[in-house]
C-alpha positions as CSV (number, residue, x, y, z in Angstrom):
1,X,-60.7,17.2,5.8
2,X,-62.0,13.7,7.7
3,X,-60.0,11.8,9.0
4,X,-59.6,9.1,6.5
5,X,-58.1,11.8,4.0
6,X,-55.7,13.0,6.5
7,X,-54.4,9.5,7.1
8,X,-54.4,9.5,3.0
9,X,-52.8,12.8,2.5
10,X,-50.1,12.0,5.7
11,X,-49.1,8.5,4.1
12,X,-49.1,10.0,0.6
13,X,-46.7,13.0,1.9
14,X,-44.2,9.6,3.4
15,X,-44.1,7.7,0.6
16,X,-42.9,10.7,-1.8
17,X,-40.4,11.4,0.9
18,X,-39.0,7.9,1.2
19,X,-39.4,8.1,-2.7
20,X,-36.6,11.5,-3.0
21,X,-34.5,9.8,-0.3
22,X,-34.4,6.4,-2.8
23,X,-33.5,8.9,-5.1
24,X,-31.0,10.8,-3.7
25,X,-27.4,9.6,-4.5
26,X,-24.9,8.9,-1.8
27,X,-22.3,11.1,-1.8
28,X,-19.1,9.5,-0.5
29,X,-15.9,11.5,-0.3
30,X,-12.3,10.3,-0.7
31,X,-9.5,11.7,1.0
32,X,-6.0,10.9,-0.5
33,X,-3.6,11.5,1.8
34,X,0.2,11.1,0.4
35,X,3.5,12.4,-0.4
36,X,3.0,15.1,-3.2
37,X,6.5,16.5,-3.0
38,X,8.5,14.6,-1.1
39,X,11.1,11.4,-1.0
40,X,8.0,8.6,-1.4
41,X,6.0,10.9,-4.2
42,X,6.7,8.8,-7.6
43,X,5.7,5.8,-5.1
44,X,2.0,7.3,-4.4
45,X,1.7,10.9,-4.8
46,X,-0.3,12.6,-7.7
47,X,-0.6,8.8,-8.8
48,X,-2.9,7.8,-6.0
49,X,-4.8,10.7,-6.3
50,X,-5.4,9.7,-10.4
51,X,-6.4,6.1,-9.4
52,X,-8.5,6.9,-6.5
53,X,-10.3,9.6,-9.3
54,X,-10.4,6.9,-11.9
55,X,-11.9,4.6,-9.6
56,X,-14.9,6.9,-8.6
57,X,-15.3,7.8,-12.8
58,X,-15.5,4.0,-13.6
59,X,-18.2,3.1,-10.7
60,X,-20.0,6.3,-11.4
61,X,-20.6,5.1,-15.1
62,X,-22.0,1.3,-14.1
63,X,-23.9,3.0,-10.4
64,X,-25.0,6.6,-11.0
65,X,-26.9,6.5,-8.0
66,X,-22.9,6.7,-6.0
67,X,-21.6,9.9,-7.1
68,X,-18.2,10.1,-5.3
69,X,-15.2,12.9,-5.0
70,X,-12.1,12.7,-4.3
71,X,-10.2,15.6,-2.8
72,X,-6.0,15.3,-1.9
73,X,-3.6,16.2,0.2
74,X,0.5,16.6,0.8
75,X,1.5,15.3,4.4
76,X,5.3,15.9,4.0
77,X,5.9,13.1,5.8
78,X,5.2,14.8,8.7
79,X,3.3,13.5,11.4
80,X,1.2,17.3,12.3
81,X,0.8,18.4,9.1
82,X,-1.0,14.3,7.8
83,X,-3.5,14.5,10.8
84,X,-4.1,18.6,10.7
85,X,-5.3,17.8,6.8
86,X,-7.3,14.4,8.2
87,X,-9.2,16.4,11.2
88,X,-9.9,19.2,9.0
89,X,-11.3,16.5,6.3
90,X,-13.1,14.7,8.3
91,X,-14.4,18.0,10.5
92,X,-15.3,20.3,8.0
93,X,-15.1,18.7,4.8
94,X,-17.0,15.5,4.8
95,X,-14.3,12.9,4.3
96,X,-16.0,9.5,5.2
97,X,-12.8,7.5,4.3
98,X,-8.7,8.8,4.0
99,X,-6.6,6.4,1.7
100,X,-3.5,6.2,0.8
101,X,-0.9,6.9,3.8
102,X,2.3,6.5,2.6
103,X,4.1,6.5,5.5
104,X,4.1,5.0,8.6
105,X,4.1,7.3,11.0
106,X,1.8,9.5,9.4
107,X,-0.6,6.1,9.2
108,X,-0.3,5.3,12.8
109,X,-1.4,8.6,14.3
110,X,-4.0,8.3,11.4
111,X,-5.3,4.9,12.7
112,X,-6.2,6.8,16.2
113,X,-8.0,9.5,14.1
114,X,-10.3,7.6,11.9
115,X,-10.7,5.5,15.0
116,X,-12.3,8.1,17.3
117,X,-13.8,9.8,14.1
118,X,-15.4,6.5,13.1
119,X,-14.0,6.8,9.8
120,X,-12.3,4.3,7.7
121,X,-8.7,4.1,6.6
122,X,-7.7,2.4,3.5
123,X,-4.1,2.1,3.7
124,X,-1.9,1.4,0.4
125,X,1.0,3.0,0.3
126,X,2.3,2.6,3.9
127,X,3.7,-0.3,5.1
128,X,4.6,-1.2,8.6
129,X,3.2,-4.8,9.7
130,X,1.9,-2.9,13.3
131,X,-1.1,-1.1,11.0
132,X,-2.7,-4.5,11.5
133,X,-0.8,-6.0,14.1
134,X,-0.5,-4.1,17.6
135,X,-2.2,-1.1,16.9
136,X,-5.0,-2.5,14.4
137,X,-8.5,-0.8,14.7
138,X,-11.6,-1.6,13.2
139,X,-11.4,1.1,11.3
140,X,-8.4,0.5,9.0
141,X,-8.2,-2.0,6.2
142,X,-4.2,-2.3,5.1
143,X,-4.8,-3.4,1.4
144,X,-1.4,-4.0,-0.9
145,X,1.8,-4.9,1.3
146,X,3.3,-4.5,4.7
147,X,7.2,-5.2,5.9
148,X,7.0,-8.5,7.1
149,X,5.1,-10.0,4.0
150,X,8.3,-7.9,1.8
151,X,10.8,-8.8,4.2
152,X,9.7,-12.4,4.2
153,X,9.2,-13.4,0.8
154,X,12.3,-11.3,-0.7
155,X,14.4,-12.5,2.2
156,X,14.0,-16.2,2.6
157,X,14.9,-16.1,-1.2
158,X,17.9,-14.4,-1.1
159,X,19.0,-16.9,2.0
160,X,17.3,-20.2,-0.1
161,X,19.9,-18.8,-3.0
162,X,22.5,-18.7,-0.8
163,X,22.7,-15.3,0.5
164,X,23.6,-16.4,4.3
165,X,25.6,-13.3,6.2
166,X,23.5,-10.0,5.8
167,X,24.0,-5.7,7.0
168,X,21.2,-4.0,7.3
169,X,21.4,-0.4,5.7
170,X,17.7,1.3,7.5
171,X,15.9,4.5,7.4
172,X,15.6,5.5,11.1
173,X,12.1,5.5,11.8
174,X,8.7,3.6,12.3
175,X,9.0,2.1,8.9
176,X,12.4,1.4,8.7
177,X,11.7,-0.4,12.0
178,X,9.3,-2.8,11.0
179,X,11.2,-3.4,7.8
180,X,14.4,-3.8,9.3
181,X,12.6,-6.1,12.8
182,X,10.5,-8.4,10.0
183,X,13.6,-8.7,7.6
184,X,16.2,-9.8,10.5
185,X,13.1,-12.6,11.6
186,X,12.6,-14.1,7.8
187,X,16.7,-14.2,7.5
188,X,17.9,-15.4,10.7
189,X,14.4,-18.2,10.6
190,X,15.9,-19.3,7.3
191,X,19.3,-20.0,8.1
192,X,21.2,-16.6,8.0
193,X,22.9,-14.5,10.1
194,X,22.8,-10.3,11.0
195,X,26.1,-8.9,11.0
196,X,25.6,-5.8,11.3
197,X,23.7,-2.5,10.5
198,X,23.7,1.1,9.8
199,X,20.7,3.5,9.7
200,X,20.0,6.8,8.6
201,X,17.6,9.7,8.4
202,X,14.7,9.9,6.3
203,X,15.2,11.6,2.6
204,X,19.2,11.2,3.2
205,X,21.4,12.3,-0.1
206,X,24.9,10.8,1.1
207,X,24.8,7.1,2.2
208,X,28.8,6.7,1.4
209,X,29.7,6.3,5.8
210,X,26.7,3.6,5.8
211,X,27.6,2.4,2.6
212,X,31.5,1.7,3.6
213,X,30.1,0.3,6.9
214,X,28.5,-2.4,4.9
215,X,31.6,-3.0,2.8
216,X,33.7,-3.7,5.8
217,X,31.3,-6.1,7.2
218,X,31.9,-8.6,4.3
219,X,28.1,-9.5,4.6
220,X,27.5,-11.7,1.1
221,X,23.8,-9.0,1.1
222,X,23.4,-5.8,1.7
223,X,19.2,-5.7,3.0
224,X,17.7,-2.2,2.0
225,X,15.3,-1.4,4.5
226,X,14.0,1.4,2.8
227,X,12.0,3.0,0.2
228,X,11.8,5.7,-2.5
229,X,14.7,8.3,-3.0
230,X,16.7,6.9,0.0
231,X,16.3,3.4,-1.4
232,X,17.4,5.1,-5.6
233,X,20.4,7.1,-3.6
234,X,21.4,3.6,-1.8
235,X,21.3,1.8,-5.1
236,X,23.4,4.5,-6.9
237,X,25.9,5.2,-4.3
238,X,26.5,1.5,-3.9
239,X,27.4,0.9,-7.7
240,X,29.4,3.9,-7.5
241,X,31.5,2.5,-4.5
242,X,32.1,-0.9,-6.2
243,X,29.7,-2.7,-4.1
244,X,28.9,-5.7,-6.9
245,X,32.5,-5.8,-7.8
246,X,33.4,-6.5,-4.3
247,X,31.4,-9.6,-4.5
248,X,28.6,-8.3,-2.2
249,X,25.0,-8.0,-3.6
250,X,22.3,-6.2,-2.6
251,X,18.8,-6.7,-1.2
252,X,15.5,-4.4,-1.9
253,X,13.5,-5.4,1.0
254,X,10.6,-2.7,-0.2
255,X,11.3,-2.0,-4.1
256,X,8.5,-0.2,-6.4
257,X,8.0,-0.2,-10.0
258,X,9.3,3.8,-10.3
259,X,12.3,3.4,-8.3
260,X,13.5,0.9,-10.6
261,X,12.6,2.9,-13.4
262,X,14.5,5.7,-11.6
263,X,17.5,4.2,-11.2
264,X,17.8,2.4,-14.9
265,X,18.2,-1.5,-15.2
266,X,21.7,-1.1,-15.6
267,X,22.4,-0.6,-11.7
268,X,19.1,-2.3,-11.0
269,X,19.8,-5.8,-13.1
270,X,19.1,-8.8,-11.0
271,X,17.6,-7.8,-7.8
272,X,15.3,-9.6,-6.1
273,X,11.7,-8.1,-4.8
274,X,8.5,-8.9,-3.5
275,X,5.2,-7.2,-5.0
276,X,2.2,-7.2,-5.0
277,X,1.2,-6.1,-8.5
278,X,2.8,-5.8,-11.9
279,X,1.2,-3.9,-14.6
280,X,2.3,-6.5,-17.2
281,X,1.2,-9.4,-15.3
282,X,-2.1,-10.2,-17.3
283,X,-4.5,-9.1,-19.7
284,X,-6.7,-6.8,-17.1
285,X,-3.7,-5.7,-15.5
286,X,-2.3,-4.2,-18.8
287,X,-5.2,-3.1,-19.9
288,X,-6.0,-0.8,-17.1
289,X,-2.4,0.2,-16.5
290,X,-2.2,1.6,-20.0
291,X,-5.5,3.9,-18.9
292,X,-3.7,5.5,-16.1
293,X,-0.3,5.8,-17.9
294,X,-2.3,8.1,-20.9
295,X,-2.9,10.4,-17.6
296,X,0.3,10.1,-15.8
297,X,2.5,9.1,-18.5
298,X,4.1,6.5,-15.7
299,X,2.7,2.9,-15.5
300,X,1.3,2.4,-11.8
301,X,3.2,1.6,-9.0
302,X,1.6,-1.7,-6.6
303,X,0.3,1.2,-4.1
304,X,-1.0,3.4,-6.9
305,X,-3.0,0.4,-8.5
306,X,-4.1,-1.0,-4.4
307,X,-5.5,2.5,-4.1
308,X,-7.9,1.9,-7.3
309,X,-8.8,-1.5,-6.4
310,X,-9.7,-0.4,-2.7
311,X,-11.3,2.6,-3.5
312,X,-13.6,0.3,-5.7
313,X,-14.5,-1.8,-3.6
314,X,-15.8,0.6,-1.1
315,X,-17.6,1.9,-3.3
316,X,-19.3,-1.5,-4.2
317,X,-20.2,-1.5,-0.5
318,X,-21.2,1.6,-0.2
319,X,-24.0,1.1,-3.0
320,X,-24.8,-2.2,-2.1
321,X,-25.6,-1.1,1.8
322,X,-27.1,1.5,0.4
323,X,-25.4,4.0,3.3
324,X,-22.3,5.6,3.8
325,X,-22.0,4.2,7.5
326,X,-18.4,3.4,8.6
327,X,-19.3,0.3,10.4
328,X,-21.9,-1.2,7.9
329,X,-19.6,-0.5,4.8
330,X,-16.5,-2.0,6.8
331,X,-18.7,-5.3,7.7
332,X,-19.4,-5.4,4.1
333,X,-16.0,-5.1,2.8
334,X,-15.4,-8.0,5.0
335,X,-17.8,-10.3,3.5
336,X,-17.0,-9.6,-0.4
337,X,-14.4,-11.2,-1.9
338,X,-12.2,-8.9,-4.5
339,X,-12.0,-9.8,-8.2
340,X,-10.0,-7.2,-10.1
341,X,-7.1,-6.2,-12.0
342,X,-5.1,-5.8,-8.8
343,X,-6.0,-9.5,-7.5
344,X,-8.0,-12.5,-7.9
345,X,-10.0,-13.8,-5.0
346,X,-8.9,-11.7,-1.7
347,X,-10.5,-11.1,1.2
348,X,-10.1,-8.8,4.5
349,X,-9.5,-10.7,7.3
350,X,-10.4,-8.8,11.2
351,X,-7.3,-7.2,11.8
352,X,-7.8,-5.1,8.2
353,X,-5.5,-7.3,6.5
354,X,-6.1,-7.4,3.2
355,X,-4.9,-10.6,2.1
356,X,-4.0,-11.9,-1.6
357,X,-1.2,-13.1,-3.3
358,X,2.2,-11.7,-3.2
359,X,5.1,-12.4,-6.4
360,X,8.5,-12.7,-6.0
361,X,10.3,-10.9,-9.0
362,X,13.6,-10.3,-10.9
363,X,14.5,-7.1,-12.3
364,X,15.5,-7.7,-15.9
365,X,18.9,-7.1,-17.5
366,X,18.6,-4.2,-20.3
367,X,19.4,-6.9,-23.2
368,X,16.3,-9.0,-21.6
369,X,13.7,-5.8,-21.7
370,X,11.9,-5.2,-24.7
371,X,9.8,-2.5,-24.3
372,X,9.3,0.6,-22.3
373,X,8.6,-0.2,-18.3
374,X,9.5,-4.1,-18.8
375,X,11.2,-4.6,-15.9
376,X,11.0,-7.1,-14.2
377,X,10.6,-11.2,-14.2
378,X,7.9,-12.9,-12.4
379,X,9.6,-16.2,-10.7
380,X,7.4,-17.1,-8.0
381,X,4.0,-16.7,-6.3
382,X,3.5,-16.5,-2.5
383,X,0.1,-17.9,-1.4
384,X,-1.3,-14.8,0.8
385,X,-1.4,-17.3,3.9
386,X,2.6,-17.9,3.7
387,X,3.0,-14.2,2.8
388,X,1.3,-12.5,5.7
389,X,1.3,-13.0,9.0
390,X,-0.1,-15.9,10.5
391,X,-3.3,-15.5,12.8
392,X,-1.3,-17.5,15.2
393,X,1.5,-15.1,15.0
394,X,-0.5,-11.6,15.1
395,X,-0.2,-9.1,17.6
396,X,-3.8,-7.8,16.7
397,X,-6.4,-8.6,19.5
398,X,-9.3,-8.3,16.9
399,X,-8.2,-11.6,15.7
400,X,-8.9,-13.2,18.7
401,X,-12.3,-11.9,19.4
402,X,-13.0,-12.9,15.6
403,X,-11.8,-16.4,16.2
């Protein structure tokens, strides 16, 4: 063969191999890592794993050239048992990015994982305002809530309607913390006053000693710094112990959709929240709500629909780079603003912040429901800038360097 037609025959044999590789789909695989059994499972659970698996059908159908999985897994709300599923993932599996979290600690010890794995995080069910303040990475991207943007907006309302004296009632431990630490700062910044608090352990069935605590302290709120079945047992045990009669009221600092639905509007009539989704809210958000109840036969929860929304848009970036590189995927998250059914608008700020609007609700009375999971009323709308921490205010060093 001369020379020209090995030169021919060598550029011929590169093209058809840049041609398969242009043809080869990327492959990203999910990780949801969540409460499947556990105290926080109607908040995440099985549900997150349906969303995250919903969002990979829909993009599949418009970009056929991503063909994601998703595979799950029950942490227990234990620390070992979250990061032996997310090493072995990301080890032996293939996991490029772990969603989900649930809970806080599990989500910290993750954040040191995915950091020296260079993977991503996509954090939506847990909540503690040090994901992305402290101990941010580059590597984590906190995408529905965290305690000081729940804290904040649910209690400056409660003190702007006159709620001034306050107990705290907290679950002992890295959550509770934050909840209970942002709450006491939005409370005592608008006027009230702390009298006292009680905390407990996590998944706790008898709150009465706490409870009684927060009788005798005469506080005009009780603030709930919890979640899930110790937030339903507090809400119950309370009504049963004459709380509301007493002339004391009570304050969900970190309320979802299913624990209201858990614990009936009867007992759950009137309190106040902060969210940052409602299924009813609009047209889109209905729409696809109603798609994940015919699989669930629940209607989402805000952590359930944030995993959806940002499990979509990694995807998006993950087609649109054209790689399934943690860095170049997280840059590109960064510089695409998110239109969906979960929010108009947002944007991911350095310290993984996701940030978009929050909405202060009402739970309805059972004469003012009309229809199955119409729960609550929407009386306010907290710009993301008041709702999240300030730049000023952040703890997160990647702020700085950004800025």
């Amino acid at each position: 063969m001369t020379r020209l037609g090995t030169l021919l025959l060598g550029c011929s044999l590169a093209l058809s191999a840049f041609a398969v590789q242009a043809n080869t789909p990327l492959k990203p695989r999910i990780g949801v890592l969540t409460d499947m059994s556990g105290t926080y499972s109607d908040i995440s659970g099985k549900g997150s794993a349906v969303a995250a698996q919903m969002a990979v059908e829909d993009f599949a159908a418009q970009h056929p050239d991503v063909q994601a999985d998703v595979v799950s897994g029950d942490h227990q709300n234990k620390t070992d048992v979250g990061m032996s599923l997310a090493r072995d993932w990301i080890d032996n599996q293939g996991v490029d990015v772990i969603a989900e979290l649930t809970t806080s600690s599990v989500a910290l010890a993750a954040q040191r994982l995915t950091t020296d794995k260079d993977k991503l995080l996509l954090i939506t069910g847990a909540g503690s305002s040090d994901l992305t303040g402290k101990s941010c990475t580059p590597n984590t991207i906190a995408w529905v809530y965290d305690t000081f943007a729940t804290a904040n907006g649910t209690g400056r309302a409660v003190v702007k309607q006159g709620g001034k004296t306050w107990f705290m009632l907290t679950v002992d431990y890295a959550f509770g913390e934050a909840l209970e630490r942002d709450a006491v700062d939005a409370v005592t910044s608008a006027g009230g006053t702390i009298v006292g608090s009680a905390r407990h352990p996590l998944s706790t069935s008898d709150l009465s000693s706490q409870i009684f605590s927060a009788i005798a302290s005469k506080a005009q709120i009780i603030g709930l710094a919890h979640a899930g079945g110790d937030l339903i047992t507090a809400i119950k045990q309370a009504k049963e112990f004459g709380v509301a009669k007493g002339g004391q009221n009570l304050a969900a600092l970190l309320i979802y959709i299913s624990d209201v639905h858990a614990i009936g509007l009867d007992a759950a009539q009137g309190l106040y929240l902060t969210t940052g989704f409602y299924w009813d809210q609009n047209d889109e958000s209905r729409e696809w709500s109603k798609r994940f109840f015919e699989r669930t036969q629940r209607m989402p929860t805000m952590a359930q629909a944030g995993v959806y929304s940002g499990v979509m848009h990694y995807l998006k970036a993950v087609q649109e780079t054209g790689t399934k590189d943690t860095a170049t995927v997280r840059k590109k998250m960064g510089e695409t603003r998110i239109h969906d059914m979960f929010t108009k608008d947002g944007y991911i700020r350095a310290d993984g912040r996701m940030m978009h609007d929050l909405y202060l609700a009402q739970v309805k009375t059972p004469e003012e429901s009309k229809y199955p999971w119409d729960y609550y009323k929407i009386v306010g709308t907290i710009p993301a800038e008041d709702a999240f921490r300030s730049v000023e205010k952040s703890e997160c060093s990647l702020l700085a360097k950004a800025n």
